[in-house]
C-alpha positions as CSV (number, residue, x, y, z in Angstrom):
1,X,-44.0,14.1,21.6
2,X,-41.0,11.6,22.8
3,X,-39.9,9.1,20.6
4,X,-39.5,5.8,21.8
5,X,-36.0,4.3,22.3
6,X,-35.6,1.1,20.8
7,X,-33.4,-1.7,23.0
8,X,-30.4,-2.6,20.6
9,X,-29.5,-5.9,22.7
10,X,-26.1,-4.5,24.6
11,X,-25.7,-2.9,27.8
12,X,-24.8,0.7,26.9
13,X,-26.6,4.2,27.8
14,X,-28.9,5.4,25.3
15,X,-28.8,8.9,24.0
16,X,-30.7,11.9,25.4
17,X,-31.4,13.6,22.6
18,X,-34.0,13.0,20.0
19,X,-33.8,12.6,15.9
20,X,-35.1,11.4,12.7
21,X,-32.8,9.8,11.3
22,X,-33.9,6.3,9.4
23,X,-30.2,4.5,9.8
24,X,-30.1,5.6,13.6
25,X,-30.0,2.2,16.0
26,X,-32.6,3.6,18.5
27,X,-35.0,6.0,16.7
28,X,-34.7,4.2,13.0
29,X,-34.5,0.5,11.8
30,X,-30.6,-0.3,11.4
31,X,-30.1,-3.2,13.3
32,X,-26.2,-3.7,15.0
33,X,-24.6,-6.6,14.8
34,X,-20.9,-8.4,15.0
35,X,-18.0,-6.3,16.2
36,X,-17.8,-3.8,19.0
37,X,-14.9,-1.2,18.8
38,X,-13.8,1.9,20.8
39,X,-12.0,4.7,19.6
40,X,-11.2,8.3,19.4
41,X,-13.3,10.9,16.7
42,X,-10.9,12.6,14.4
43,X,-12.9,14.2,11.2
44,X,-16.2,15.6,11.5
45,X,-16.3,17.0,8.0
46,X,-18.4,15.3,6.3
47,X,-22.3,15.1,6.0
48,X,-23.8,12.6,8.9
49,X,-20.0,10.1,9.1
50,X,-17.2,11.0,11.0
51,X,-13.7,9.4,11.0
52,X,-13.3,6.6,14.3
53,X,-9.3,5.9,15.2
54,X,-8.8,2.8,16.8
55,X,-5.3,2.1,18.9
56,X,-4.3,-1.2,20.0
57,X,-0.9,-3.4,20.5
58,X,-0.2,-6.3,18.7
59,X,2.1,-9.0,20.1
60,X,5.5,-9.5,17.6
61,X,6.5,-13.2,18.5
62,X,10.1,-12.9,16.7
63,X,10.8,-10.2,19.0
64,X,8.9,-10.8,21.8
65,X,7.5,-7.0,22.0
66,X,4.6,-5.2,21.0
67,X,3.9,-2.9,18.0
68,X,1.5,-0.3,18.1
69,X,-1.3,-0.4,15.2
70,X,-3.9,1.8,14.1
71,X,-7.5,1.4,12.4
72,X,-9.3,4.1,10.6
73,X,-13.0,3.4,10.1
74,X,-15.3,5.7,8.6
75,X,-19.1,5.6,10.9
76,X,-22.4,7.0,10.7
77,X,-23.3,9.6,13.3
78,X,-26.6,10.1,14.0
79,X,-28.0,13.5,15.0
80,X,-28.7,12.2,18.4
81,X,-24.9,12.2,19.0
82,X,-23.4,15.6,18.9
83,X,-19.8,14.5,17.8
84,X,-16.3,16.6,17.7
85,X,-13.7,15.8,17.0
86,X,-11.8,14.1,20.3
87,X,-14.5,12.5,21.2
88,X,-14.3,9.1,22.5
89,X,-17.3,7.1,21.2
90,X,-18.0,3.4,20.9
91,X,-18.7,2.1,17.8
92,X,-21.0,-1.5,16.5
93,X,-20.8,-3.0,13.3
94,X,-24.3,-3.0,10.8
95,X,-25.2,-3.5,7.1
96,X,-23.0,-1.7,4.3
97,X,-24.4,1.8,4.5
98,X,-22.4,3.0,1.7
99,X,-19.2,2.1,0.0
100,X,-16.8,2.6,3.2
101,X,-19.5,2.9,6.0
102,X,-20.2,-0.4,8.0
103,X,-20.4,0.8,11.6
104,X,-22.4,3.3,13.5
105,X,-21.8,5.1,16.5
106,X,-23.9,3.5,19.4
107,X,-22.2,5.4,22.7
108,X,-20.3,8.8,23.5
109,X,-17.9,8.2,25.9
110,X,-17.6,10.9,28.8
């Protein structure tokens, strides 16, 4: 039996592998919305979230050079997505899951 994979309204490749998980964007009912972010995996440890790093520049006008900055997010990882740590994944914003987790991971980089 193959589950049907449900279009989530961007351009991105779907996952390959199957799952059951209610608060996954193509095989449950979260809908994504707002922000899209990329970023590097750093913790896998705990139960279905991982740890998303997010590295960008930000322009200092008073000195006229850039700064680097950092994000930490904390994201739902569906089974679907076998995550480790290093992996580059992209990342879309949904309804508060839990306290710190607003985002879910919707693509694993190669």
């Amino acid at each position: 039996m193959t589950a049907e994979i449900k279009d989530i309204g961007i351009n991105i490749n779907p996952p390959k592998a199957e799952c059951n998980d209610v608060n996954c964007p193509f095989h449950g009912s979260l809908s994504v919305r707002g922000q899209v972010i990329e970023g590097k995996v750093t913790t896998v440890r705990m139960s279905r979230t991982v740890v998303v790093e997010h590295s960008y520049l930000k322009y200092q006008k008073k000195y006229e050079r850039y700064e680097k900055r950092t994000n930490r997010y904390s994201v739902h990882a569906p089974a679907c997505f076998d995550l480790k740590a290093g992996d580059h994944v992209k990342i879309m914003e949904c309804r508060p899951l839990s306290k710190t987790v607003s985002f879910v991971v919707i693509e694993k980089r190669d």
